[in-house]
C-alpha angles and dihedrals in degrees: 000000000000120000110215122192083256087069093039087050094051091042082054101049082042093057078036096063100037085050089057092051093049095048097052098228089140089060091035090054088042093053091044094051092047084054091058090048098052098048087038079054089050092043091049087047097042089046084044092056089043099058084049094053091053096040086065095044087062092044085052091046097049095046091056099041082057079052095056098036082059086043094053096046092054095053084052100052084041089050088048095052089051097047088054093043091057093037089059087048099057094039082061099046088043092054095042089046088054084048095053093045089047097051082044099050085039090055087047095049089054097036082052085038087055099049093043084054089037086050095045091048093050098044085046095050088045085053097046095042088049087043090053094045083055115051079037091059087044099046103020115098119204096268093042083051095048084052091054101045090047088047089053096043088045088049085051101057100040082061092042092056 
Protein backbone atom coordinates (compact mmCIF):
# COMPACT_ATOMS: atom_id res chain seq x y z
CA UNK A 1 0.00 0.00 0.00
CA UNK A 2 1.30 3.59 -1.07
CA UNK A 3 0.83 6.42 1.18
CA UNK A 4 0.26 9.24 -0.63
CA UNK A 5 0.31 12.87 1.01
CA UNK A 6 -3.70 12.56 0.71
CA UNK A 7 -3.45 9.87 3.40
CA UNK A 8 -0.52 11.93 5.52
CA UNK A 9 -2.62 14.76 5.29
CA UNK A 10 -5.76 12.85 6.63
CA UNK A 11 -3.57 11.03 9.42
CA UNK A 12 -2.65 14.64 10.26
CA UNK A 13 -6.34 16.38 10.38
CA UNK A 14 -7.18 13.28 12.13
CA UNK A 15 -4.09 13.89 15.24
CA UNK A 16 -5.27 17.53 14.59
CA UNK A 17 -8.34 17.08 15.55
CA UNK A 18 -7.73 14.44 18.76
CA UNK A 19 -5.19 16.92 19.93
CA UNK A 20 -7.93 19.62 19.98
CA UNK A 21 -10.37 17.31 22.13
CA UNK A 22 -7.80 16.49 24.52
CA UNK A 23 -6.91 19.34 24.92
CA UNK A 24 -10.47 20.86 25.68
CA UNK A 25 -10.31 24.02 23.17
CA UNK A 26 -13.67 23.42 22.32
CA UNK A 27 -14.58 23.90 25.89
CA UNK A 28 -12.15 26.29 26.23
CA UNK A 29 -13.72 28.32 23.11
CA UNK A 30 -17.21 27.56 24.52
CA UNK A 31 -16.34 28.94 27.91
CA UNK A 32 -14.80 31.67 26.46
CA UNK A 33 -17.40 32.41 24.55
CA UNK A 34 -20.04 32.02 27.74
CA UNK A 35 -17.57 34.64 29.53
CA UNK A 36 -18.13 37.35 26.59
CA UNK A 37 -21.80 36.83 26.79
CA UNK A 38 -22.13 37.30 29.99
CA UNK A 39 -20.11 40.52 30.23
CA UNK A 40 -21.74 41.55 26.71
CA UNK A 41 -25.09 40.77 28.93
CA UNK A 42 -23.56 43.32 32.00
CA UNK A 43 -22.51 45.73 29.67
CA UNK A 44 -26.21 45.63 27.80
CA UNK A 45 -27.77 45.92 31.39
CA UNK A 46 -25.14 48.73 32.82
CA UNK A 47 -25.59 50.65 29.67
CA UNK A 48 -29.25 49.88 30.18
CA UNK A 49 -29.26 51.58 33.90
CA UNK A 50 -27.42 54.12 32.69
CA UNK A 51 -29.68 55.26 30.01
CA UNK A 52 -32.39 55.17 32.79
CA UNK A 53 -30.51 57.17 35.04
CA UNK A 54 -30.12 59.65 32.62
CA UNK A 55 -33.35 59.40 31.35
CA UNK A 56 -34.46 60.56 34.63
CA UNK A 57 -31.73 63.38 34.95
CA UNK A 58 -33.25 64.96 31.95
CA UNK A 59 -36.94 64.40 33.36
CA UNK A 60 -35.72 66.05 36.41
CA UNK A 61 -33.88 69.18 34.08
CA UNK A 62 -36.51 69.85 32.19
CA UNK A 63 -38.88 69.93 34.96
CA UNK A 64 -36.90 72.49 36.68
CA UNK A 65 -36.12 74.36 34.09
CA UNK A 66 -40.14 74.54 33.73
CA UNK A 67 -39.71 75.48 37.02
CA UNK A 68 -37.27 78.54 36.19
CA UNK A 69 -38.83 79.59 33.14
CA UNK A 70 -42.14 80.01 35.63
CA UNK A 71 -39.80 81.55 38.01
CA UNK A 72 -38.51 83.97 35.60
CA UNK A 73 -42.00 85.06 34.23
CA UNK A 74 -43.13 85.82 37.37
CA UNK A 75 -40.10 88.16 38.27
CA UNK A 76 -40.95 89.85 35.05
CA UNK A 77 -44.47 90.46 35.59
CA UNK A 78 -43.32 91.39 39.24
CA UNK A 79 -40.67 93.65 37.76
CA UNK A 80 -43.41 95.14 35.42
CA UNK A 81 -45.89 95.90 38.26
CA UNK A 82 -43.51 97.41 39.86
CA UNK A 83 -42.26 99.46 36.97
CA UNK A 84 -45.90 100.78 36.48
CA UNK A 85 -46.41 101.23 39.97
CA UNK A 86 -43.51 103.45 40.16
CA UNK A 87 -44.21 104.94 36.88
CA UNK A 88 -47.74 106.11 38.23
CA UNK A 89 -45.82 107.49 41.45
CA UNK A 90 -43.50 109.69 39.84
CA UNK A 91 -46.04 110.89 37.31
CA UNK A 92 -47.90 112.10 40.58
CA UNK A 93 -45.22 113.57 42.22
CA UNK A 94 -44.17 115.13 38.89
CA UNK A 95 -47.45 116.60 38.38
CA UNK A 96 -47.84 117.70 41.80
CA UNK A 97 -44.49 118.95 41.71
CA UNK A 98 -45.55 121.10 38.34
CA UNK A 99 -48.51 122.13 40.39
CA UNK A 100 -46.41 123.37 43.37
CA UNK A 101 -43.95 125.24 41.14
CA UNK A 102 -47.27 126.88 39.01
CA UNK A 103 -49.36 128.27 42.34
CA UNK A 104 -45.86 129.49 43.37
CA UNK A 105 -44.83 131.31 40.07
CA UNK A 106 -48.33 132.40 40.00
CA UNK A 107 -47.93 133.98 43.70
CA UNK A 108 -44.62 135.61 42.39
CA UNK A 109 -46.14 137.02 39.28
CA UNK A 110 -49.04 138.87 41.63
CA UNK A 111 -46.68 139.74 44.68
CA UNK A 112 -44.45 141.35 41.75
CA UNK A 113 -47.92 142.47 40.18
CA UNK A 114 -48.66 144.18 43.47
CA UNK A 115 -45.32 146.12 43.95
CA UNK A 116 -45.17 147.16 40.40
CA UNK A 117 -48.99 148.62 41.16
CA UNK A 118 -47.80 149.63 44.65
CA UNK A 119 -44.57 151.48 42.66
CA UNK A 120 -46.67 153.07 40.02
CA UNK A 121 -49.07 154.34 42.59
CA UNK A 122 -46.57 155.70 44.48
CA UNK A 123 -44.68 157.23 41.75
CA UNK A 124 -48.11 158.54 40.53
CA UNK A 125 -49.21 160.02 44.08
CA UNK A 126 -45.22 161.70 44.49
CA UNK A 127 -45.92 163.31 40.93
CA UNK A 128 -49.23 164.49 41.64
CA UNK A 129 -48.37 165.77 45.22
CA UNK A 130 -45.16 167.67 43.58
CA UNK A 131 -47.62 168.81 40.56
CA UNK A 132 -50.06 170.19 43.05
CA UNK A 133 -47.31 172.00 45.17
CA UNK A 134 -46.59 173.36 42.34
CA UNK A 135 -49.55 174.89 40.51
CA UNK A 136 -50.54 175.84 44.60
CA UNK A 137 -47.12 177.91 44.99
CA UNK A 138 -47.85 179.40 41.55
CA UNK A 139 -51.76 180.32 42.09
CA UNK A 140 -52.17 180.40 46.24
CA UNK A 141 -52.03 183.46 47.60
CA UNK A 142 -50.92 183.86 51.65
CA UNK A 143 -54.22 183.73 52.99
CA UNK A 144 -55.27 180.86 50.65
CA UNK A 145 -51.97 179.15 52.00
CA UNK A 146 -52.72 179.88 55.83
CA UNK A 147 -56.53 178.01 54.97
CA UNK A 148 -54.82 175.03 53.64
CA UNK A 149 -52.38 174.53 56.04
CA UNK A 150 -55.21 175.03 59.05
CA UNK A 151 -57.47 172.67 57.15
CA UNK A 152 -54.53 170.03 57.08
CA UNK A 153 -53.44 170.51 60.76
CA UNK A 154 -57.26 170.40 61.77
CA UNK A 155 -57.61 166.98 59.49
CA UNK A 156 -54.58 165.73 61.45
CA UNK A 157 -55.70 165.97 64.59
CA UNK A 158 -59.25 164.78 64.12
CA UNK A 159 -57.26 161.29 62.85
CA UNK A 160 -54.96 161.52 65.43
CA UNK A 161 -57.85 161.56 68.14
Amino acid sequence: MAFDATFFALVGLVLFFILIAYLKVPGMLAGSLDERAGNIKEELAEAKRLREEAQHLLAEYQRKRKEAEADAANIIASAEREAAALTADAKVKTEEFVARRTALSEQKISRAEAEAISAVRSAAVDLAIAASEKIIAEKATAATKANLFNAAVGEVKTRLN
